[in-house]
C-alpha positions in Angstrom: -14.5 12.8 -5.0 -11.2 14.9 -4.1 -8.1 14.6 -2.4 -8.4 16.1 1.3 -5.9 19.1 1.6 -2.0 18.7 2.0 1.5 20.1 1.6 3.4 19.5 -1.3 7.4 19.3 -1.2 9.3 19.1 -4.7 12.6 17.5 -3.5 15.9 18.8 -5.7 18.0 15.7 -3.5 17.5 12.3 -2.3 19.1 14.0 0.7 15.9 16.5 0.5 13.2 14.2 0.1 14.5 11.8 3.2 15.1 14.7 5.2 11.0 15.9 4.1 10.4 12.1 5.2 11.9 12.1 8.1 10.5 15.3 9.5 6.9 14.6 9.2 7.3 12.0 11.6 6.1 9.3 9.2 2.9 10.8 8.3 4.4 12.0 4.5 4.1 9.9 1.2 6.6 9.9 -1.7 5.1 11.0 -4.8 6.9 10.1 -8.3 4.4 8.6 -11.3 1.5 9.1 -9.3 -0.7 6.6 -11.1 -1.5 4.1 -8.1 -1.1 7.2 -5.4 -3.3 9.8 -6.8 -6.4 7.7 -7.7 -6.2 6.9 -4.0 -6.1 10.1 -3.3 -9.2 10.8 -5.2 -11.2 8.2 -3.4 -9.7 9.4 -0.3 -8.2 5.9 0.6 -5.4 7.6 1.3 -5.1 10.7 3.5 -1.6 12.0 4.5 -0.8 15.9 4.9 2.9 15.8 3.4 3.4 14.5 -0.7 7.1 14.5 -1.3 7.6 15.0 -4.5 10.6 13.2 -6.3 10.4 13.8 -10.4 13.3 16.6 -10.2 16.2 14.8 -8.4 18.9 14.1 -11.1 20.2 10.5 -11.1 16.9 8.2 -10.6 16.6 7.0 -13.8 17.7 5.0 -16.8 18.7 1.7 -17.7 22.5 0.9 -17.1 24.8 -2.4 -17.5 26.4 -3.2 -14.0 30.5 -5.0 -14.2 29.2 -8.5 -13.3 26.6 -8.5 -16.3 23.2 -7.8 -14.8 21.6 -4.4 -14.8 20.9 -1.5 -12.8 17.7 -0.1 -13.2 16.8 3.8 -11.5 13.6 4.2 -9.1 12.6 6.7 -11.3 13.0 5.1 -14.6 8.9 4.5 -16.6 7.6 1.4 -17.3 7.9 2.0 -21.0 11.7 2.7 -20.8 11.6 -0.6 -19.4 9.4 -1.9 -22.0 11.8 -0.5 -24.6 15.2 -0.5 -23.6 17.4 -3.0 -25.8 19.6 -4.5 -22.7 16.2 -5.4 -20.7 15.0 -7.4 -24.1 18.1 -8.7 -24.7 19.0 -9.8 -21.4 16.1 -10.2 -19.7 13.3 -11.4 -22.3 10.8 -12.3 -19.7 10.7 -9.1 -18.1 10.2 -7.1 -21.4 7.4 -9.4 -21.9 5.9 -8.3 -18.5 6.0 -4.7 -19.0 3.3 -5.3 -22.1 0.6 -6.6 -19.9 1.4 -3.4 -17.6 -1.9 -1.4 -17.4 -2.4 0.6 -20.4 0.7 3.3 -23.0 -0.3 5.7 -21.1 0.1 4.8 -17.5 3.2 2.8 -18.8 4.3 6.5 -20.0 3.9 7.8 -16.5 4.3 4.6 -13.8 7.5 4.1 -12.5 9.7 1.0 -11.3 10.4 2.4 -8.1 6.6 3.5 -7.5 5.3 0.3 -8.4 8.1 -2.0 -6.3 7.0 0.3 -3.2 3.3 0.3 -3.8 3.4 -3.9 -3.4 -0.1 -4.4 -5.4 0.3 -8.1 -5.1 -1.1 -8.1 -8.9 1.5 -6.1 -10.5 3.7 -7.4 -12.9 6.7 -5.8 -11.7 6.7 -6.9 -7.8 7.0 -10.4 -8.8 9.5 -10.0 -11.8 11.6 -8.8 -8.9 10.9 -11.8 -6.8 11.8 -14.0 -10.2 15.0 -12.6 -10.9 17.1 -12.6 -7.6 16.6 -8.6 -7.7 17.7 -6.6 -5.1 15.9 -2.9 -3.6 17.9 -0.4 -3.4 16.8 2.2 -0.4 17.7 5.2 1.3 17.2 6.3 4.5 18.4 9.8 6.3 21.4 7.4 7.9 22.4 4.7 6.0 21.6 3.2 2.8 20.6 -0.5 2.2 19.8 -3.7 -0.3 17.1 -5.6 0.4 16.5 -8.4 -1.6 12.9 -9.0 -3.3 12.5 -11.8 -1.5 12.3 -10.3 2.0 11.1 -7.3 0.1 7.2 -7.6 0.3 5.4 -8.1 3.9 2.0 -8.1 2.7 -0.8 -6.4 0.2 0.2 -2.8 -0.4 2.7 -3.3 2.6 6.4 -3.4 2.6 9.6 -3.5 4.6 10.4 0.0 3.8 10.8 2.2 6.8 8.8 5.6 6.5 11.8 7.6 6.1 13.2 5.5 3.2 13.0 5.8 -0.5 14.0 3.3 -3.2 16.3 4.7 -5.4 16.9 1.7 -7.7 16.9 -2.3 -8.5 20.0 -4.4 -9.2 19.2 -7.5 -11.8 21.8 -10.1 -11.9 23.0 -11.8 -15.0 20.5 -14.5 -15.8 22.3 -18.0 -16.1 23.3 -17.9 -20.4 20.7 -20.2 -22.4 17.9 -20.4 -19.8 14.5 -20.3 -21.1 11.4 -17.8 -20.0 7.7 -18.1 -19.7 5.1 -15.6 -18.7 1.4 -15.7 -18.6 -1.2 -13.7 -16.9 -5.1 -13.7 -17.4 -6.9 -10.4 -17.1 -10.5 -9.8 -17.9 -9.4 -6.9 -20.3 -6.4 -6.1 -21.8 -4.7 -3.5 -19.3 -6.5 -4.6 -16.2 -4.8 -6.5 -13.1 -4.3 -9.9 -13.3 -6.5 -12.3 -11.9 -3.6 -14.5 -12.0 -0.1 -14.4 -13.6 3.2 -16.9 -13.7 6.3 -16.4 -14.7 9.2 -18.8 -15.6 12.5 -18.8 -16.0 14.1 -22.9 -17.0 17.5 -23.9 -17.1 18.1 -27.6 -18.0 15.9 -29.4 -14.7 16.3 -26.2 -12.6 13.3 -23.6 -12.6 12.4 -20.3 -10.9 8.6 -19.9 -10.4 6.6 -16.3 -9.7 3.1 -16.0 -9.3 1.3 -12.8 -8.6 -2.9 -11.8 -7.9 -3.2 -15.5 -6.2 -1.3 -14.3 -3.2 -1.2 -11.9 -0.6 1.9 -10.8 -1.9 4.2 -11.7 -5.1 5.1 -15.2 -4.0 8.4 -16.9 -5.3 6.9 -20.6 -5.8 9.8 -22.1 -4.0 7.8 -25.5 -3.6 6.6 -25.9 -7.1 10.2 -25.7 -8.1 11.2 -28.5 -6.2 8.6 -30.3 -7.7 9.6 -29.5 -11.4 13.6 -30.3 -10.4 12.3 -33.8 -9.5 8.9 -34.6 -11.3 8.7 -32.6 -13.9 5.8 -29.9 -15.1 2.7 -31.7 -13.6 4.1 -32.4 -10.1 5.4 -28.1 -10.4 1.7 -27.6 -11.2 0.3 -29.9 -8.1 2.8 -28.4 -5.8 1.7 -24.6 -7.0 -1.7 -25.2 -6.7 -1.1 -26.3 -2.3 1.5 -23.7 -2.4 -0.6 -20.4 -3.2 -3.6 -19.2 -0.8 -5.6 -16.7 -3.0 -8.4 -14.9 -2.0 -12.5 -14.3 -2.7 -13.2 -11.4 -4.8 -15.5 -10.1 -7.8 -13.6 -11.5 -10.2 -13.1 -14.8 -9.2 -12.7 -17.5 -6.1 -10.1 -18.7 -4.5 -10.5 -21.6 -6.0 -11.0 -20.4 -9.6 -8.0 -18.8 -9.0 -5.8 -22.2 -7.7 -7.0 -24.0 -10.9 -6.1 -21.1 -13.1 -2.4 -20.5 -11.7 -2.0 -24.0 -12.1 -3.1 -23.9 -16.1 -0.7 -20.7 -16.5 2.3 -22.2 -14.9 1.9 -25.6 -16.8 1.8 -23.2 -19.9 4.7 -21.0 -18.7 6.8 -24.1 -17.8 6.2 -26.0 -20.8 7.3 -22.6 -22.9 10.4 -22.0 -20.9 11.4 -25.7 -21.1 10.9 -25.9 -25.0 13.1 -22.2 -25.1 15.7 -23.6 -23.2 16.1 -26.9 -24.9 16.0 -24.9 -28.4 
């Protein structure tokens, strides 16, 4: 199957692109890596008549230290820069392990942070890295500009609290706390596929940050489970994860395959940050 017919606008500005946005009366998609959008396209599960193309407007990527520590990452900046930048490894080990498990070299060649944060896939890696590390969206709109943190970020699957006439133009990291240890783990049933369930951790002494993504309806910042770990430990994070989460029927597993499996990958992602921080 093909795309049904549309316009296509190659926007030079951020000022360009909103003002496309804006003028199709909320009926015209931003367009950047393409490797979520187009396949879409193809299956015609999505039909718009305006693609607003962003790849030429100066200034959207690259990885760059911001004065307080943490980084500032451009919408337009490709999975694998991510993957391969020295600051995001450094500084942010857990997220450079995430980018691996993103799809396959070649989608990670052509994907962007930006793309993925706005598509909300509630399986992707990147969403609930975001969600982990305290990050904050930046937007544009053809008025103002905004931050919005993760947290408030992501409404629902493939749904978020961008307005039609906005477009993320980068993320702001802060400066994990110094010595905290990371976790990640994600099941998929091939290497390169979504997850059918992923946790990530982040441990500092009895405090913990908890992420979960594809056992969700959207990334989902295990605020209860971290309770739990700050005052009984691994098991009691794993218990509390396990109520916290509603995952969903599907053909690759139930709802309830999927609460026992979280619960195994955060007891393995806890356990891992908690001996990293300790050493």
């Amino acid at each position: 199957m093909k795309p049904a017919p549309f316009a296509y606008v190659r926007a030079a500005s951020i000022e360009d692109a909103v003002a496309a946005l804006a003028a199709s009366d909320g009926l015209a998609k931003v367009i950047a890596g393409g490797q979520s959008l187009v396949p879409m396209l193809n299956f015609r599960l999505v039909d718009v008549p305006l693609f607003v193309d962003i790849n030429g407007i100066e200034g959207l990527s690259g990885v760059e230290e911001t004065p307080g520590g943490g980084l500032r990452i451009g919408a337009l900046t490709r999975h694998f820069e991510l993957e391969a930048s020295p600051l995001v490894r450094d500084r942010y080990p857990v997220l450079h392990e995430a980018m691996k498990h993103v799809a396959h070299l070649a989608i990670r060649n052509r994907g962007t942070i930006g793309g993925s944060l706005s598509h909300a896939d509630p399986a992707a890696e990147l969403p609930a890295m975001s969600v982990l590390l305290d990050a904050n969206i930046a937007a544009t709109g053809p008025t103002s500009k905004r931050s919005i943190a993760a947290q408030d970020f992501f409404e629902a699957p493939l749904t978020t609290v961008l307005a039609p006439d906005e477009i993320v133009t980068a993320v702001e990291l802060p400066p994990l706390p110094a010595g905290a240890g990371w976790g990640f783990e994600e099941f998929s049933q091939r290497r390169g596929d979504f997850a059918v369930a992923g946790v990530a951790a982040v441990v500092e002494q009895d405090v913990a940050r908890i992420a979960v993504f594809g056992v969700h309806d959207t990334p989902l910042r295990a605020v209860g489970a971290e309770q739990a770990f700050a005052s009984g430990g691994v098991d009691s994070a794993v218990d509390a994860l396990r109520s916290e989460i509603e995952p969903s029927d599907d053909l690759h597993g139930s709802a309830d395959y999927r609460r026992h499996l979280a619960g195994v990958l955060c007891k393995r992602a806890l356990e891992v940050a908690s001996k990293r921080a300790r050493a």
